[in-house]
C-alpha positions, 0 to 999 in steps of 0.5 A: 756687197760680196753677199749680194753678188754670191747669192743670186748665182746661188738661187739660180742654179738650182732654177736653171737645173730645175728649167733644164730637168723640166724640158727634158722631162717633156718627151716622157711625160709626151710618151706616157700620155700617148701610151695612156690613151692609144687613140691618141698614139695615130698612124703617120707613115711617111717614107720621105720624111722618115729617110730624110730625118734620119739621114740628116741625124746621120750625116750629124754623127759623121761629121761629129765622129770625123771632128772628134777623131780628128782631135783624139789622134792630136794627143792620142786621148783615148775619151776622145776616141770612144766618143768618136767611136760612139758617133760613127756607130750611131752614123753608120747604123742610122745610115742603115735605118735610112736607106732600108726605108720602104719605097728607097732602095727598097720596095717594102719592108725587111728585119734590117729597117727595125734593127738598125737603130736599137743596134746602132744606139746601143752601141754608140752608148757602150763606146760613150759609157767606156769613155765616161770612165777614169782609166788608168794609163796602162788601160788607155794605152790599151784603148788606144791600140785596140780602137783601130780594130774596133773601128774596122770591124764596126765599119766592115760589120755595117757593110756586111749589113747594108749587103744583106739588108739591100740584097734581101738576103737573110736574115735580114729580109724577114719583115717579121725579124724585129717582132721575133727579136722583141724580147731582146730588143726590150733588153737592148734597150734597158741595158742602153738607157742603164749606159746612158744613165752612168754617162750622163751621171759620169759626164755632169761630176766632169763638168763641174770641174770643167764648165765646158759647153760641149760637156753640157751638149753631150749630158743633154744628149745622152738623156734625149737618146734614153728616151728614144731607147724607151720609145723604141721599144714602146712605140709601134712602128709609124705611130706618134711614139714611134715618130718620138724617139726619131724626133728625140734622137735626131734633136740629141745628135742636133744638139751637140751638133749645134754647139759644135757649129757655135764653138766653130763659129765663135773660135773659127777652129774645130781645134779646140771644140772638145777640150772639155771632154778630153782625159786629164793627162791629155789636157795636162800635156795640152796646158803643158804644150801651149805654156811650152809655146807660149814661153818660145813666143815670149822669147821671140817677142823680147828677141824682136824687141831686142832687134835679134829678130826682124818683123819677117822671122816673127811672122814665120815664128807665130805661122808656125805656131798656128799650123802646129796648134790649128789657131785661125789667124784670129787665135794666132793674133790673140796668141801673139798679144797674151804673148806681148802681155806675158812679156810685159808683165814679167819685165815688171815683175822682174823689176819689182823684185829688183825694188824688193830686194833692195829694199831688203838689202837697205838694212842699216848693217850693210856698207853704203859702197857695197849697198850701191854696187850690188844695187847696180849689179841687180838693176843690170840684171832686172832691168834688161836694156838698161845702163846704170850709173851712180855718183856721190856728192863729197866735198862738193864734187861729184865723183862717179866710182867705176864700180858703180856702173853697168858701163865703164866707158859711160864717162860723158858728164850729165847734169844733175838734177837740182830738184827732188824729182827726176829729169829726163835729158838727152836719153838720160834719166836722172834720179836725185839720191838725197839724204835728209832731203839734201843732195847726196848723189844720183842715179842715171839710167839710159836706154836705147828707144827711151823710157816709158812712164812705166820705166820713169815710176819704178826708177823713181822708186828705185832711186827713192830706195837707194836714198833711204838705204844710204841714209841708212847706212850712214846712220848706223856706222855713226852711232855704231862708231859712237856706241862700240867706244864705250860699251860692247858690240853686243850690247850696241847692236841690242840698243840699236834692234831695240831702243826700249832696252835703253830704258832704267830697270831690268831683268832677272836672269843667270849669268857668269859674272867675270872680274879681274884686276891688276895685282901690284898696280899700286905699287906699279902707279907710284914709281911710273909716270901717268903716260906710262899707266895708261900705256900698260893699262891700254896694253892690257885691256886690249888683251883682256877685252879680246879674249872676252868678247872672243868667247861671246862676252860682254865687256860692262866697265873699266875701273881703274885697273879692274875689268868687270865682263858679263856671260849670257847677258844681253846674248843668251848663251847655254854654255856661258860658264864655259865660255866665261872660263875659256876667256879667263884662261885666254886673258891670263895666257895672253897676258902672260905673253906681254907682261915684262918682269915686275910689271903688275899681272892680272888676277880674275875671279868669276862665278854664275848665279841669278842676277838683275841684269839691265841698264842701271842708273839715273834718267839723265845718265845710265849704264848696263850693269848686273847686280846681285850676290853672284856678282858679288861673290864674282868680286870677292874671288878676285880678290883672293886670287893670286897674280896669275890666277883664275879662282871659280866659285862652286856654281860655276865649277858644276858647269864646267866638265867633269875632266876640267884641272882643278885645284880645290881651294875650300870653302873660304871666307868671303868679306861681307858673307856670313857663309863661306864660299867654295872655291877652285883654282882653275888650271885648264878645261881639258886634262893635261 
């Protein structure tokens, strides 16, 4: 379906540019038949119809150089002004070439009637080839200074040729100045088909990143007026060729004054006729100027609908506009409306952000009291106009939290919707918020002039968000309760990202394997009571656990009096036999601090190598684990440290500092390895 829709405009371009060409191609193809056989190039001589197709291509050019003026000096647009400089040029020059038509104001023939319009042409096309140019701002600056003068001498140099040309006076009262200056004339006249040639190249790469109307008028014209320069230095005065370049340079001129008068006639403004030929820093501060406008009537039209504004100071508001901008009423209506649509579909997107970002604060991380509270922040902020209120069902009864709503003193009691979908009752909206389809709460919203479908639809949403975030949020602090009583945060918080983690088996990787025991734990058992063990035992643990998960550590399991605790499994750390040793030392010192005289004291063990590290055990009941010689070795070095000790294997001593207080221990022998194991006795990482 796209392939059809793309390529007739594919093939017609091409068709149309070739239709273009072809007509424009005619008056050459015309002139070069009638050069070919002079028989057919007769005399016309005409007088009134010769002054009157002048003056009318005359009277184009005024009124098209007073319109073009007038929208340069809007924004100061140096194209602009050349362009209108080139139109008065052309006006003035062609007024000359008519007025000094034989039988006129004249009785016969001068230099001025031949010379006026070669003259006045070429330099309409030196003022429109400047224009074409990308000039920098420095030179537009420069052009905008200098245009005055340029005007008033073009001006003072067209009234001091009328002067000559009607008083007769020479050198202008030489019938024969024309024929004497034909070399030239022929100059003149290549040097102006060469500008209008760059124009037209210029204009057409301007037009295809701006498809303006007007652009097209003026590359058409441009090609008309270098055929009329080559007729008029081909063509004999009174002769069929010289009749063609009049005809050609008043269709030229007609042209672009047509599409103005269309543009005029379709817009009902000159205002913005020639937008398309304007410089790009002018159209830039155009776009700027109208965006600048359009947010000020925004603001007025969300002002009205407030009621900051009556309907009196809006019109006054948008009359202000169209004498600023030109606008006809038509325009300043359309303005109006874009402005009433802007609004609209900022409001919307407004509040869609708002479903977005609680959609985004839904997560099952966030506390159910403080999901719906910054929910309710956020709608006071998205939904201008709006109050919110939320209440939860418990035990029953509805409670309506005063943190939960964008109106404390909004304490009427509203009935509650009995079904899924939301009721709209007295200028309340209520939206049922459920959890397992049944009944948790609910949302009610109410504005001042009611809600539109629009409004209905997104609280809807809204309240289905708020319904899957609660729900959410309950969830994860159920199971989070449930995980964190048996295993470590870490290792819950994976197993809720991440559920496959869950599954039998697991992976190689390096870790640092942490055991400790209570030495004298035996002896302790038998002459205490139960009740005493596990208050020693809790104590101690709670110290323990601490310090580990302090460090990034993950707490694997408790046997008896033993611990056993994983670094970089399952979180990846690099510094994992740092972090390992620190917590030893943590462990130690804080025991210590709560051991009473007598009382068993922990010994720990630790060491880094790979390991197979994953959930270990049977389909019915598993338990994250790490095995391996390293955690072997692990636990072998707890056993041969003392009360009080923290003794470290060879591997884990290379990862720690160089400056760490060490005590070395030897290669010891370690039961069920035929190799010794080098050990250390770890006193502190840093030096004393």
């Amino acid at each position: 379906m796209t392939t059809d829709v793309q390529v007739p405009p594919r093939r017609g371009v091409p068709a149309r540019l070739a239709v273009w060409v072809f007509h424009l191609a005619l008056p050459l193809a015309g002139l070069w038949l009638l050069l070919a056989v002079p028989a057919a190039d007769v005399r016309l001589e005409h007088h009134p119809t010769h002054f009157w197709l002048v003056a009318l291509a005359a009277a184009v050019n005024v009124g098209l150089a007073v319109i073009v003026a007038r929208a340069a000096r809007r924004h100061d647009d140096a194209r602009l002004l050349l362009v209108g400089l080139g139109f008065l040029a052309a006006a003035v020059f062609l007024g000359l070439h008519a007025l000094a038509t034989p039988g006129v104001l004249l009785g016969g023939r001068n230099g001025g009637f031949a010379l006026a319009t070669p003259v006045g042409l070429g330099l309409a096309a030196l003022f429109t080839a400047v224009s074409a140019l990308d000039l920098p701002p420095a030179r537009a600056a420069a052009v905008l200074r200098v245009v005055p003068w340029l005007r008033g001498g073009l001006l003072g140099f067209a009234a001091l040729w009328l002067v000559v040309s009607l008083a007769g006076l020479p050198p202008l009262a030489d019938p024969a100045l024309a024929d004497r200056f034909s070399p030239p004339l022929v100059v003149i006249a290549v040097v102006s088909v060469l500008l209008y040639a760059v124009v037209t190249v210029r204009y057409y790469q301007l037009y295809r990143r701006r498809r303006s109307v007007m652009l097209l008028s003026i590359i058409t014209a441009n090609v008309l007026l270098a055929e009329s320069m080559i007729a008029v230095a081909l063509g004999p005065s009174w002769h069929l060729t010289w009749w063609l370049w009049h005809v050609l340079m008043t269709l030229a001129f007609g042209y672009i004054g047509y599409s103005a008068y269309s543009g005029y006639q379709a817009e009902g403004a000159t205002t913005g006729l020639f937008d398309g030929v304007r410089t790009e820093e002018t159209v830039q501060a155009v776009r700027a100027e109208y965006g600048a406008a359009l947010e000020a009537l925004v603001s007025a039209v969300r002002r009205q609908e407030a009621g900051e504004i009556s309907a009196d100071e809006m019109g006054l508001i948008t009359a202000g506009m169209a004498t600023r901008f030109g606008l006809t009423e038509g325009q300043t209506a359309v303005l109006g409306r874009a402005a009433a649509a802007l609004r609209g579909e900022r409001e919307q997107i407004e509040r869609l952000g708002v479903l977005v970002a609680i959609g985004h604060e839904s997560r099952v991380r966030i506390a159910e009291e403080d999901l719906l509270r910054r929910a309710v922040e956020r709608v006071a902020a998205g939904f201008d106009g709006h109050e919110v209120r939320v209440g939860l069902l418990g035990s029953g009864e509805m409670r309506w939290p005063p943190a939960l709503s964008t109106d404390p003193g909004w304490t009427a009691d509203v009935a509650v919707p009995e079904g899924l979908d939301p009721v709209e009752r007295d200028g309340v909206l209520a939206c049922p918020l459920t959890v397992k389809d049944l009944p948790a709460g609910v949302l009610l919203a109410r504005r001042d002039g009611g809600f539109t479908d629009r409004d209905r639809s997104l609280f809807a949403s809204l309240s289905s968000q708020l319904s899957m975030g609660l729900e959410n949020a309950r969830l994860y602090h159920q199971l989070d309760g449930l995980f964190r009583q048996y295993m470590s945060p870490d290792v819950a918080t994976a197993l809720l990202a991440d559920p496959e983690q869950a599954a039998l088996g697991g992976a190689v990787v390096e870790v640092t394997a942490v055991f400790a025991d209570l030495r004298g734990f035996t002896t302790f058992s038998e002459q205490a009571t139960p009740e005493e063990i596990v208050v020693l035992l809790n104590r101690y643990f709670e110290v323990a656990t601490a310090a580990v998960l302090a460090e990034g550590g993950t707490v694997v399991q408790f046997v008896g009096d033993a611990m056993m605790a994983l670094f970089n499994a399952p979180a990846r750390q690099p510094d994992h036999a740092v972090a390992a040793a620190r917590a030893a030392l943590a462990m130690q010192a804080g025991i210590g601090a709560i051991a009473e005289p007598g009382s068993p004291t922990f010994r720990v063990g630790i060491n880094t190598g790979p390991a197979l590290v994953g959930n270990i055990g049977s389909t019915a009941l598993r338990n994250f684990n790490a095995m391996g010689d390293a955690v072997n070795v692990a636990a072998r070095l707890e056993s041969i440290a003392e009360p009080g000790q923290v003794v470290i294997g060879g591997s884990t001593r290379a990862r720690l500092p160089q400056d760490a207080q060490l005590d070395a221990l030897g290669p010891l022998p370690v039961k069920g390895r035929t190799e010794p194991v080098v050990a250390y006795r770890l006193r502190a990482l840093t030096p004393p």
